[in-house]
C-alpha positions as CSV (number, residue, x, y, z in Angstrom):
1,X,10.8,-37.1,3.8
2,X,11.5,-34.4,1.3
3,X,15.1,-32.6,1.2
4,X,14.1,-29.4,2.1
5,X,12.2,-30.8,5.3
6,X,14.8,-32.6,6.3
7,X,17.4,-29.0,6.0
8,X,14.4,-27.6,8.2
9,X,14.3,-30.1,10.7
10,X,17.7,-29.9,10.9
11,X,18.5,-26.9,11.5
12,X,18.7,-25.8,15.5
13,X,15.2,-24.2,16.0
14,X,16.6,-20.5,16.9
15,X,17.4,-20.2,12.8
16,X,14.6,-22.5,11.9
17,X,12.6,-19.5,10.2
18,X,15.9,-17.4,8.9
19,X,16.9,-20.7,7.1
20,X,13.3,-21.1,5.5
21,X,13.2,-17.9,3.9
22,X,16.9,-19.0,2.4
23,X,15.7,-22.3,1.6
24,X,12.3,-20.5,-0.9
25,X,15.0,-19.2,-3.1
26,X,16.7,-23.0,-3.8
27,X,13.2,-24.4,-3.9
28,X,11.7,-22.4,-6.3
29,X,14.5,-24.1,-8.7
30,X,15.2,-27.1,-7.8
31,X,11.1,-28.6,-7.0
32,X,9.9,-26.4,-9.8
33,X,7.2,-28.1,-12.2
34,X,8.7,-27.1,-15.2
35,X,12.0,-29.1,-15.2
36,X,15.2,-26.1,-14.9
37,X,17.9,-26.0,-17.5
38,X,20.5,-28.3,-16.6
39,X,23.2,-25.7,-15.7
40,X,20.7,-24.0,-13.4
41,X,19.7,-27.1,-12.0
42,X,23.5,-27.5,-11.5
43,X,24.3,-24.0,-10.4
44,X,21.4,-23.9,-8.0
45,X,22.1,-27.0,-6.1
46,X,26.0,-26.1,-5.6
47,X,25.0,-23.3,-4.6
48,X,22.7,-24.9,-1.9
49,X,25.4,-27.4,-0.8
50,X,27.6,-24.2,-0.3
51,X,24.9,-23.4,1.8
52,X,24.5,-26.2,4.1
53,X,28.0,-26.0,4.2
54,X,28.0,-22.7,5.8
55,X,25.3,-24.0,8.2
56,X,27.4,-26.7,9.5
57,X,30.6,-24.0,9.5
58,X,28.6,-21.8,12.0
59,X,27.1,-25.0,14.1
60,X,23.2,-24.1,12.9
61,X,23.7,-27.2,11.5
62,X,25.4,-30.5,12.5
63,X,28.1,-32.6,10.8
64,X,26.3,-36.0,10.7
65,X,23.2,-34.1,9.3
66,X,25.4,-31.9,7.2
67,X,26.7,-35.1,5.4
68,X,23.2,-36.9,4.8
69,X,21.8,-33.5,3.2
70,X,24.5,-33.0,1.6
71,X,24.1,-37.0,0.0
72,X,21.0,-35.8,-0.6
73,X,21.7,-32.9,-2.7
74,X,24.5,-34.7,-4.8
75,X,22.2,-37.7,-5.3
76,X,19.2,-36.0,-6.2
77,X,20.1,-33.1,-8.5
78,X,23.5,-33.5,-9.5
């Protein structure tokens, strides 16, 4: 399953929509066709782990899941 599915499914169901709409923004860089410069590739998917981060700070989010994205993220575009 991709990343970003996985963030979705994830996320408790009451912030399942709010989260997608966040989720577009770190999509549209990190899955686009045309491979992003390296720094934004970097940038963007700090940025995301901030992100999912912040999830798991405010409970939308738990800490085993938190730790698997979060594998995820470092493993796959850092």
């Amino acid at each position: 399953m991709r990343t970003f599915d996985l963030i979705r499914d994830a996320v408790l169901p009451d912030f399942r929509e709010r989260v997608a709409d966040y989720l577009i923004q770190y999509e549209s860089v990190l899955l686009s066709s045309t491979a992003p410069d390296p720094e934004l590739r970097c940038a963007t998917a700090n940025q995301l782990r901030g992100y999912l981060r912040g999830l798991n700070t405010t409970r939308v989010l738990g800490m085993a899941d938190w730790e698997e994205l979060d594998r995820r993220v470092v493993n796959t575009w850092l």
